[in-house]
N, C-alpha and C positions, 0 to 999 in steps of 0.2 A: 922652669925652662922645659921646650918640648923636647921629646926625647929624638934622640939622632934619627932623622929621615920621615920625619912628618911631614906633612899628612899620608904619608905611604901611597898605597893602591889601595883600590878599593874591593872587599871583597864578598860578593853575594852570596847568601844563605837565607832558605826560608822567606821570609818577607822583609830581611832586612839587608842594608851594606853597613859592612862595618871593614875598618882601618888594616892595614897591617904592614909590617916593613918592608915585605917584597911579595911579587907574583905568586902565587902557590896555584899549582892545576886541580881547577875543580874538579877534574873528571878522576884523581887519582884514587885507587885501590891500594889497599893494605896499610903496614903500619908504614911511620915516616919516623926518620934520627928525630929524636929530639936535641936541637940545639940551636946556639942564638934567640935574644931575643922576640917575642911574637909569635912564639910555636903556637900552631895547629895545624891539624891534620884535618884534609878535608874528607878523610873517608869516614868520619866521625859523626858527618853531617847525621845520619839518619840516628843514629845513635840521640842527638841532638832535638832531632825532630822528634821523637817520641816521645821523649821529655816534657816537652810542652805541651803535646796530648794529656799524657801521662797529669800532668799537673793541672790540668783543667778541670778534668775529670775528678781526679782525689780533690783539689782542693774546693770542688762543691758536696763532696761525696763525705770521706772519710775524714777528710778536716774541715769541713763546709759549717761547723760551729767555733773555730779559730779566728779571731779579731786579727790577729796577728800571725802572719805565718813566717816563722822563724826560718830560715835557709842558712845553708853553709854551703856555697860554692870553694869546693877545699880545694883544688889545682885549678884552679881558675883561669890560668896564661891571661890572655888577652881579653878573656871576659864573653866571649861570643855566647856561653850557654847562658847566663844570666840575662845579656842583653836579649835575647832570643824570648825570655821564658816572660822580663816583663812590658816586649812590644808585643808579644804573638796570643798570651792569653785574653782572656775578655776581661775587661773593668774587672767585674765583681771577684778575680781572680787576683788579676796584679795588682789591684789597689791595697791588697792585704798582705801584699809579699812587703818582707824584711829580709834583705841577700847580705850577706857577708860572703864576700870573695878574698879569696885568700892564696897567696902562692911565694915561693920561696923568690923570684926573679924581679927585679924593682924594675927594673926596665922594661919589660912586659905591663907589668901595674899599670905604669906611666901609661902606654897605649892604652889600656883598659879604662884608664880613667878620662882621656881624651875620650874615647870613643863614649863614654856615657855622657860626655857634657849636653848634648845635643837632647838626650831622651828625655821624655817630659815626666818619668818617673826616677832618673836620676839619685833622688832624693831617698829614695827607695834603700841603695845601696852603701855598704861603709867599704873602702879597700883594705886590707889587711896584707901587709908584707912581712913572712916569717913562718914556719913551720907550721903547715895544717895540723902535725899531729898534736899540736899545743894550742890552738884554736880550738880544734872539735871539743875541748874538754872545759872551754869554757861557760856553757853555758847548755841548758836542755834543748835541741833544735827536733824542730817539726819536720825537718827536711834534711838530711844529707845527699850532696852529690861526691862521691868519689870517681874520679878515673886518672887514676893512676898510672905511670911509664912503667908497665911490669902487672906486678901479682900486687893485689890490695891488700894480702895478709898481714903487711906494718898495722893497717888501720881498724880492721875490723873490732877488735877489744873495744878500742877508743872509741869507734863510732857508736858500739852499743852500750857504754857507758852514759854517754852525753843525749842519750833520746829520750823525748819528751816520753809520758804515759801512751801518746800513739804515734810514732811516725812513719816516717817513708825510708828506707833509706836506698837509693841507685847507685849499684856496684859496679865497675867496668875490669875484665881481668884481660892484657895482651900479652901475658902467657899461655897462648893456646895449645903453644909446644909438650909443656907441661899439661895441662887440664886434659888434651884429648889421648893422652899414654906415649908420646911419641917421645916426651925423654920422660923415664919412668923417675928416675933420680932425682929433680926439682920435685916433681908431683908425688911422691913418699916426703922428700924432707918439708913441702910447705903444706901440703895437703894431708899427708899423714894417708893418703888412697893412692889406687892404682886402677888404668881403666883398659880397659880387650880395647884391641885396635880394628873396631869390625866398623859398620857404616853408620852407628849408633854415636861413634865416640865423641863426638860434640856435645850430645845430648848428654850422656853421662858426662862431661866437664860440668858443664852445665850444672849437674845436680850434685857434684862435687862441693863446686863452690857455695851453693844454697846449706850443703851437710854443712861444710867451716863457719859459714854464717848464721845457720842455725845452734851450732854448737856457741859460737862465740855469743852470742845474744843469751843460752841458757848458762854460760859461766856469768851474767848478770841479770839473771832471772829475768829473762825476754824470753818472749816465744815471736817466732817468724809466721809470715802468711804468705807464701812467691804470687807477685802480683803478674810479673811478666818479665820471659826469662826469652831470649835471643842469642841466637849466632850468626855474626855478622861479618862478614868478611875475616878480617884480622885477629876480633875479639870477641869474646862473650860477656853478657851485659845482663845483668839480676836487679831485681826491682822488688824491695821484700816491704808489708806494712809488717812494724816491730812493735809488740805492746808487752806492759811490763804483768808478771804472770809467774811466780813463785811454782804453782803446780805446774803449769803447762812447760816453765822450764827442769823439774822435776822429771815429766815426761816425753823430754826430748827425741831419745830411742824411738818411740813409736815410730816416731817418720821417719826413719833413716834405716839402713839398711845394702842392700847388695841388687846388681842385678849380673842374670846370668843367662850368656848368650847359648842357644841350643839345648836346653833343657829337658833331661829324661823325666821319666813319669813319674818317679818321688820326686824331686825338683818342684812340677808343675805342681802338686798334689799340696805343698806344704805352702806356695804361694797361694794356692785354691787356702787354706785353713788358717794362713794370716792376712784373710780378706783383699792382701793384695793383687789377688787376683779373681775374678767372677767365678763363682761354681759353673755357669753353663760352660767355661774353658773345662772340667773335667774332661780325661779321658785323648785332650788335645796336646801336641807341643808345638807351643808358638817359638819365633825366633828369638825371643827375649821374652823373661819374665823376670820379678822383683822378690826378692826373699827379705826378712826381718833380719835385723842386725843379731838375733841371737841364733840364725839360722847355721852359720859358718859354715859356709858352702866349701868345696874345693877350690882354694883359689887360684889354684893352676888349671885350671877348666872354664875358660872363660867369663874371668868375673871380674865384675866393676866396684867399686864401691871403698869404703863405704862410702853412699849419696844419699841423696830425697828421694825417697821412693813414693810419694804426694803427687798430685796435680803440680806442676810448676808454671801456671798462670791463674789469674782470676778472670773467670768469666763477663763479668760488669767491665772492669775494665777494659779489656780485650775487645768487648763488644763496642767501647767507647770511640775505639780507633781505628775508624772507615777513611775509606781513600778521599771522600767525599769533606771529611775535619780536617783530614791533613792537608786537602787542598786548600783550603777556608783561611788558616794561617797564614797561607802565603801570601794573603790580600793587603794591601794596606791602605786600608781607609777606600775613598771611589776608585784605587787599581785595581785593576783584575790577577797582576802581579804576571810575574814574569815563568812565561811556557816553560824553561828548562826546569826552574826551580819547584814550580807544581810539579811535574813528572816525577821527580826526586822526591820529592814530598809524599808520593802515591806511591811509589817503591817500597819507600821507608816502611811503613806500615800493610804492604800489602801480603792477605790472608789473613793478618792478625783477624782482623772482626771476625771472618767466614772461621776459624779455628776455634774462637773460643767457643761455639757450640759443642766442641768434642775435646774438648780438653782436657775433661774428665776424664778416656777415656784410656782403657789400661794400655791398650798398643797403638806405638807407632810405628808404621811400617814403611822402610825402605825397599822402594817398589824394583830398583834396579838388583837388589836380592834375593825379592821373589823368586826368581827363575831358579837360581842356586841351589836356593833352600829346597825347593820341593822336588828338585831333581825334571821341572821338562818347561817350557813354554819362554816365551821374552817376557822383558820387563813389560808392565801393563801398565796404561796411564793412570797417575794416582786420582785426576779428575774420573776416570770412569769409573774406578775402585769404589772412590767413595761414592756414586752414584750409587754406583749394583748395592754397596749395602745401605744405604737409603732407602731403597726401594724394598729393601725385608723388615724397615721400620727401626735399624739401630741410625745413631747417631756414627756420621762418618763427614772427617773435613779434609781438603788439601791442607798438606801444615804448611806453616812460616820455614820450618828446619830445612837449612840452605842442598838439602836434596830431597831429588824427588820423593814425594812421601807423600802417605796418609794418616792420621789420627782415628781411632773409632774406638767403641764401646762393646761394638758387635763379637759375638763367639769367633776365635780360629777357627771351628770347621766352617761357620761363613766366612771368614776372610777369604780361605783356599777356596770352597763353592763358587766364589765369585771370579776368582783369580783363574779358576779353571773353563768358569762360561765364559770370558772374555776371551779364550781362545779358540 
């Protein structure tokens, strides 16, 4: 029997329409109530869309010797990411996907499962009605997708229990309240961290949640690798490959650690001596710098942590997802597909590519700060920023981080040099 208010309206994403029980504005921001059946959120869209980048790429890449690629679509709703992930990839992609969708809501399912009857890979997918976190444990998946209403620290144990020798697994957290310091309270009790409430503080959520899920991965001897980490309106969204690794979970610490904003000259000096930071920074203070988890900074002195003090993306990937693939998606078959949804599509991913060439790099710099910090001049455009230091031969990108900013590789005294000839 169909579920009450079929066949609903219809609602476009990407290259696809899919079903749902009433209107929802595509053009909304931020988070939405979850309630009634059919939830989604369409600010998720890109979230969504990268996904399928995401999965194109790994699954010729890092899993591109997998016959079978195992998925767990864990909060499933109405099933849009799944349906998304096997009309929008190429054949030699989605012909290898195996989806398990899964979510507590039957009446949701129902939609989900109307809404795949139509797709020619259908066949592809099993529904599962009933607690993800009893799911995940069934069986070794190559793929986790989590997103969660809230913090995903119910799941993370489970999920790094249940991965294969290599997977994937995509984190979503829409406690940003918590991750970016803003109520210190949740982010101690679930995080076990605390972060400076300066222009950085996304970022270090960000690397928060990478520290929990790297820690949770090394209580099952997994080491993490952050393939690509974002802040997106509402939430923030981690994308880690997990492989299983007795020493490297052993040496977990390495990569974790503190960061701290306004740093004196021991400060910089012991970041210089636990490599995370470049010697040519001697003798500089940048606006943030990273110290080792055995540094024990003062933490009433501006400090974040503990986080991932690492790269939190990977270059190959990163470089996979030009505005150019994302637009590609949204084709389907001889359409050219539809102008709003391309646009969205190009958003979604746009700077990822242009970044991952500095993502390396130890700073990132919030340009609206500059002026602050050095005490004279206005905010300077991060496009020219990273130009001037291009032009002294470091590596410098616009980042994706939802303020103005730059990434680079280059010494503080050129960042300032440059911040100074701009004026």
């Amino acid at each position: 029997m169909d579920p009450e208010g079929w066949p609903g309206v219809v609602y476009h994403e990407g290259g696809i329409g899919h079903r749902l029980p009433t209107e929802v504005d595509r053009g909304r921001k931020g988070p939405a109530g979850k309630y009634g059946p059919g939830f989604l959120n369409p600010a998720m869209a890109g979230n969504r869309t990268r996904s399928v980048l995401m999965l194109e790429h790994l699954g010729k890449t890092v899993l591109g010797d997998v016959k079978k690629i195992q998925i767990l679509d864990a909060l499933c709703a109405t099933g849009i990411r799944t349906r998304r992930w096997l009309r929008e990839a190429s054949d030699s992609v989605s012909n290898r996907l195996s989806v398990k969708m899964c979510d507590m809501d039957e009446e949701a399912l129902e939609w989900a499962r109307l809404n795949l009857e139509n797709d020619k890979l259908s066949e592809n997918v099993e529904i599962i009605q009933g607690d993800a976190r009893k799911e995940i444990l069934r069986q070794g998946w190559h793929w986790i997708d989590l997103d969660p209403y809230g913090s995903p620290v119910p799941f993370l144990d489970l999920a790094m229990q249940a991965t294969a020798r290599k997977s994937v697994i995509s984190i979503s957290a829409t406690d940003t309240a918590a991750l970016s310091g803003s109520s210190p309270g949740p982010l101690r009790r679930r995080y076990g961290a605390r972060v400076h409430m300066d222009r950085l503080k996304h970022d270090s959520g960000l690397r928060v949640l990478l520290a929990s899920a790297a820690k949770a991965a090394a209580r099952h001897d997994r080491v993490i690798r952050p393939l690509l980490s974002v802040w997106d309106s509402h939430h923030l969204r981690i994308t880690i490959l997990v492989e299983r690794s007795k020493m490297g979970a052993n040496a977990v610490e390495e990569n974790l650690g503190w960061r701290v904003a306004s740093p004196d000259d021991s400060v910089v000096e012991s970041a210089i001596q636990a490599g995370l930071l470049p010697e040519h920074d001697s003798g500089s203070r940048p606006m943030h710098v990273m110290l080792p988890m055995n540094a024990y900074p003062d933490l009433n002195a501006g400090v974040s942590g503990p986080l991932w003090t690492g790269p939190i993306g990977d270059s190959g990937l990163m470089a996979s997802m030009s505005e150019a693939a994302a637009e590609e998606i949204c084709k389907d078959g001889d359409s050219d597909g539809d102008p709003g949804e391309i646009k969205r599509a190009r958003q979604a991913v746009r700077r990822i590519c242009d970044e991952s060439k500095a993502i390396h790099g130890s700073h990132l710099v919030v340009t609206d700060a500059l002026p602050s910090f050095v005490g004279e001049g206005d905010p300077p455009s991060p496009s020219k920023m990273a130009e001037a230091l291009r032009e002294e031969g470091f590596c410098a990108e616009v980042s994706r981080y939802a303020e103005p900013s730059f990434r680079t590789d280059a010494p503080w005294s050129f960042v300032l040099q440059a911040f100074r000839r701009l004026h």
